[in-house]
Backbone as a ProteinNet text record, in pm:
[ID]
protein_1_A
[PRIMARY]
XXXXXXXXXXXXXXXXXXXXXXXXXXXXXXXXXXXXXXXXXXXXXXXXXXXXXXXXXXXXXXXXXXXXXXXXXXXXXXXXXXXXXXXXXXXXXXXXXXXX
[TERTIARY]
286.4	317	192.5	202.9	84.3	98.6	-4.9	-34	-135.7	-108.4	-230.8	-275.1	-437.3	-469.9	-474.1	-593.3	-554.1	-700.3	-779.3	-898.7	-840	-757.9	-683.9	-584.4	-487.2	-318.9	-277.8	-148.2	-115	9.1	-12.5	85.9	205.6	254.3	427.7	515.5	578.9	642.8	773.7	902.6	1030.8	1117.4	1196	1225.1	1400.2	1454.1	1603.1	1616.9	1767	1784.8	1741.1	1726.7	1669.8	1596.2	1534.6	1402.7	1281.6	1197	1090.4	980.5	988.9	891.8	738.9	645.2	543.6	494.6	434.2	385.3	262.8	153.7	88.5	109.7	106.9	136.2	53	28	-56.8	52	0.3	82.6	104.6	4.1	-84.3	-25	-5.6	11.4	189.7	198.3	362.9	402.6	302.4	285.3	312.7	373.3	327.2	207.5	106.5	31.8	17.3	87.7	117.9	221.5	309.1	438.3	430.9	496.9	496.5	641.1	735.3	828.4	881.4	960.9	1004.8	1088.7	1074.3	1208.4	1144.8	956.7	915	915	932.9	943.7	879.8	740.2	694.3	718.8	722.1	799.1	898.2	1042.6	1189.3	1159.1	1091.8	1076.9	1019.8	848.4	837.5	917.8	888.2	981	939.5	970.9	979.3	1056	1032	1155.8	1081.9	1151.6	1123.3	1000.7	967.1	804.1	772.4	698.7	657.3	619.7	752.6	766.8	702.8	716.4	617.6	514.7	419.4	318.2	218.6	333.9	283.7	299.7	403.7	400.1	294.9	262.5	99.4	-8.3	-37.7	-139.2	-126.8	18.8	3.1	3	14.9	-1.3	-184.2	-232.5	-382.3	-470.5	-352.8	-448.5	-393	-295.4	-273.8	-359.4	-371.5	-481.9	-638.6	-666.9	-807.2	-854.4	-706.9	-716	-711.3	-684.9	-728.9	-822.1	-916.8	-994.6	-989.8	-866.5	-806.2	-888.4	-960.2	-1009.9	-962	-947.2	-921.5	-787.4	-660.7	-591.6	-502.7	-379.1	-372.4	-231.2	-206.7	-76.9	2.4	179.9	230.5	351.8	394.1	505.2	655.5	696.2	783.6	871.9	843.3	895.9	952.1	954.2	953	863.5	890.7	797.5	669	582.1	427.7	476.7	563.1	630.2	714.8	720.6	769.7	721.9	803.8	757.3	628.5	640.8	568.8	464.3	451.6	312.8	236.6	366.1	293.8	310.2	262.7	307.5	147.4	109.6	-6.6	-121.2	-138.4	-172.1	-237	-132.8	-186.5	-261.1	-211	-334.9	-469.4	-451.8	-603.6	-698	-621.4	-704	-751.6	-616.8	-651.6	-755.9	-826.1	-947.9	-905.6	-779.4	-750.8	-832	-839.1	-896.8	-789.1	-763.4	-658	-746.4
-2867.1	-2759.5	-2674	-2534.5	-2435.7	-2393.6	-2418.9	-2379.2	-2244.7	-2150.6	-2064.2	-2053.5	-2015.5	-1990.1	-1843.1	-1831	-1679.7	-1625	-1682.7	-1668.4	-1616.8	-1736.4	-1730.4	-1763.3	-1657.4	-1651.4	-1677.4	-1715.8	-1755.7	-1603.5	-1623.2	-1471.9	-1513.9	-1513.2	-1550.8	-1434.6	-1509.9	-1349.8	-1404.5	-1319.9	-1335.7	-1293.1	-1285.4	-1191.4	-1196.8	-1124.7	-1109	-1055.6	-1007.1	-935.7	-832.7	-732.8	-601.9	-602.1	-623.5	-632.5	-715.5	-699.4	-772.9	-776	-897.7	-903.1	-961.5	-939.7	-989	-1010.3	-1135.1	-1119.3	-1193.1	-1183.4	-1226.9	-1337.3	-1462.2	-1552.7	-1663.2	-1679	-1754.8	-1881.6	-1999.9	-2082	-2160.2	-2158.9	-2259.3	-2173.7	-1991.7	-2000.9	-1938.8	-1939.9	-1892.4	-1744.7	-1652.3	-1506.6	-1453.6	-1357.5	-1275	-1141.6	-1150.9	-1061.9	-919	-910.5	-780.1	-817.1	-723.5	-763.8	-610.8	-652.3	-497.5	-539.9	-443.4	-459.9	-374.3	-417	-241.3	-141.2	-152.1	-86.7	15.4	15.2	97	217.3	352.5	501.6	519.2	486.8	551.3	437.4	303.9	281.5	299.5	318.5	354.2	469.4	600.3	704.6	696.5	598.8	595.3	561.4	625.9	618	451.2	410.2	267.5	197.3	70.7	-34.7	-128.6	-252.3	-372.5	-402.3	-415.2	-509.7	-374.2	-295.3	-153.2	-159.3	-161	-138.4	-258.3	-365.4	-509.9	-487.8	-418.2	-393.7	-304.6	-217	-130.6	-216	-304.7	-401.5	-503.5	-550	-596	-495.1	-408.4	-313.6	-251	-224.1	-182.7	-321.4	-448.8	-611.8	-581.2	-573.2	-583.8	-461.3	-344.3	-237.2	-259.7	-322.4	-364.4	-540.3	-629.5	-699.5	-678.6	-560.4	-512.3	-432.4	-399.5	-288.6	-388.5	-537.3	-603.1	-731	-687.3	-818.6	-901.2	-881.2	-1014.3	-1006	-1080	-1101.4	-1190.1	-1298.4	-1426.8	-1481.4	-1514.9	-1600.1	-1678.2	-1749.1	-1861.6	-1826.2	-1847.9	-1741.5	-1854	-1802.5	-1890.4	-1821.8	-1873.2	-1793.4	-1864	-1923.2	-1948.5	-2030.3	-2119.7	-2170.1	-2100.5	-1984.8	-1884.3	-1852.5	-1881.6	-1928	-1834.4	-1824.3	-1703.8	-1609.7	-1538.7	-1448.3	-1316.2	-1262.3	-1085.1	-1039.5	-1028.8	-970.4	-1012.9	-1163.2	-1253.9	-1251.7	-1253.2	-1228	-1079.9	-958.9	-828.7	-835.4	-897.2	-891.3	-907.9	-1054.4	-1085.9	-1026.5	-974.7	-920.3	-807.5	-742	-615.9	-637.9	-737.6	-770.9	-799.6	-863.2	-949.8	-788.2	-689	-599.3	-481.8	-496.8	-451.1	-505.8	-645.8	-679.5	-818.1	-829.9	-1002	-1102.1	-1199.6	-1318.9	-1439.7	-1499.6	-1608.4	-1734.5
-1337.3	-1430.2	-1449.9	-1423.1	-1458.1	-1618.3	-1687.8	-1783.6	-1822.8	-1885.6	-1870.3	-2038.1	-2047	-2206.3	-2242.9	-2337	-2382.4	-2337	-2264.7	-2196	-2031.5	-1989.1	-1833.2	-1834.9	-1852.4	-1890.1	-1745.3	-1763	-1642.8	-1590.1	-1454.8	-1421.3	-1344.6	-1424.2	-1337.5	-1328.6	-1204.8	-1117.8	-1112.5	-1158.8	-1132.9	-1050.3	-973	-890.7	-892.2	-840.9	-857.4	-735.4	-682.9	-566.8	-558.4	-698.2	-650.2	-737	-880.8	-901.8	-909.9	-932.3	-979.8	-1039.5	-1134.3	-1278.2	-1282.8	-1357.3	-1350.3	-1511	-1584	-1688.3	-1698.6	-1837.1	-1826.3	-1964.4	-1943.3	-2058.5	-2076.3	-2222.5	-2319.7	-2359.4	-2246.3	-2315.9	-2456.6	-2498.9	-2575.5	-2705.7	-2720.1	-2835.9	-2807.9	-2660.3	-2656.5	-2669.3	-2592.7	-2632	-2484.3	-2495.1	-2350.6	-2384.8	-2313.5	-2324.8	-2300	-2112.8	-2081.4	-1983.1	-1961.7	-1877.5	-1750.4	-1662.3	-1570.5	-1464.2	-1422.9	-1386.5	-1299.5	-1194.1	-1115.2	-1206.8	-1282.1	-1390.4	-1442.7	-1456.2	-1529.4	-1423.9	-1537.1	-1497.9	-1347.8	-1380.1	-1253.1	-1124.2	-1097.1	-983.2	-942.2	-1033.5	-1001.6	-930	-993.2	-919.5	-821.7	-778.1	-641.9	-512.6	-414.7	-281.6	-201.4	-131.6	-51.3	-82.4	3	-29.3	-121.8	-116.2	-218.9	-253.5	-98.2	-83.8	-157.1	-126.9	-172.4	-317.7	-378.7	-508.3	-597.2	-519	-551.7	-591.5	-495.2	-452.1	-579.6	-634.4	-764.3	-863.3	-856	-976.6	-1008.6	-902.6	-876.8	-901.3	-844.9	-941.9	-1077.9	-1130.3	-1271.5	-1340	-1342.8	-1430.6	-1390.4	-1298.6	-1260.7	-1406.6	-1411.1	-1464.7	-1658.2	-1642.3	-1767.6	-1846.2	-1700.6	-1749.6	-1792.5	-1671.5	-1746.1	-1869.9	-1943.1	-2019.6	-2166.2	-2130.3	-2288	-2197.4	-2082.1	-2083.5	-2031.8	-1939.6	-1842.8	-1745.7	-1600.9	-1490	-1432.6	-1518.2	-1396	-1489.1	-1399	-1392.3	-1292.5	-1384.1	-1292.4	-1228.7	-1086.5	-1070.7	-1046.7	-1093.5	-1106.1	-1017.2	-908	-804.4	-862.7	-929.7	-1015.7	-929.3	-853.5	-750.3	-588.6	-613.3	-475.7	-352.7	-255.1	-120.5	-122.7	-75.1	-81.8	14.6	-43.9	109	44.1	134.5	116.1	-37.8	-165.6	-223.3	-321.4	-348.4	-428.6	-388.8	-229.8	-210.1	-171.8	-201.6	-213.7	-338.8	-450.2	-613.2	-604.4	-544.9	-561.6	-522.5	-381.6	-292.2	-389.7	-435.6	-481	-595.9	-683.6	-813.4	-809.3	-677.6	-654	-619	-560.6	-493.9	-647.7	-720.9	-807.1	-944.9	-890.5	-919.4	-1006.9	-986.6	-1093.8	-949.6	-1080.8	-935.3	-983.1	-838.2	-896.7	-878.7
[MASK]
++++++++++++++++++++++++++++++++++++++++++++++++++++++++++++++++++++++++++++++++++++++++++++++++++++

């Protein structure tokens, strides 16, 4: 079981047939910290397919962790293989400067 604190939240990624979720969560006090999703305005409107749209969802969770302090956490693929979008979820956070 991955646990994350409020120092190194843990980032779990959800995925469905056509979207996919990313949050950042404090287990210890049961909070979500920052959440990012394909749903928000500006990815629906960007053009590409799935992976693609992953890919922004991983950099806006990255630009919403640095914006209260986050750097390092613990990633949690929610039981879903390290592949197509889960791992352009990740992919793009790490670049966008999270460390797992």
């Amino acid at each position: 079981m991955v646990l994350g604190t409020n120092s190194t939240p843990r980032l779990c990624v959800y995925r469905s047939n056509s979207q996919i979720y990313a949050q950042l969560i404090d287990d210890k006090s049961g909070s979500t910290l920052a959440n990012a999703s394909s749903l928000e305005k500006d990815i629906v409107s960007a053009s590409g397919n799935k992976t693609a749209k992953a890919a922004l969802v991983g950099k806006l969770i990255a630009e919403k962790a640095k914006a209260i302090n986050i750097e390092k956490v613990i990633f949690d693929r929610n039981g879903y293989l390290y592949h197509g979008r889960v791992k352009s979820v990740a992919e793009a956070a790490r670049e966008g400067g999270l460390k797992f």
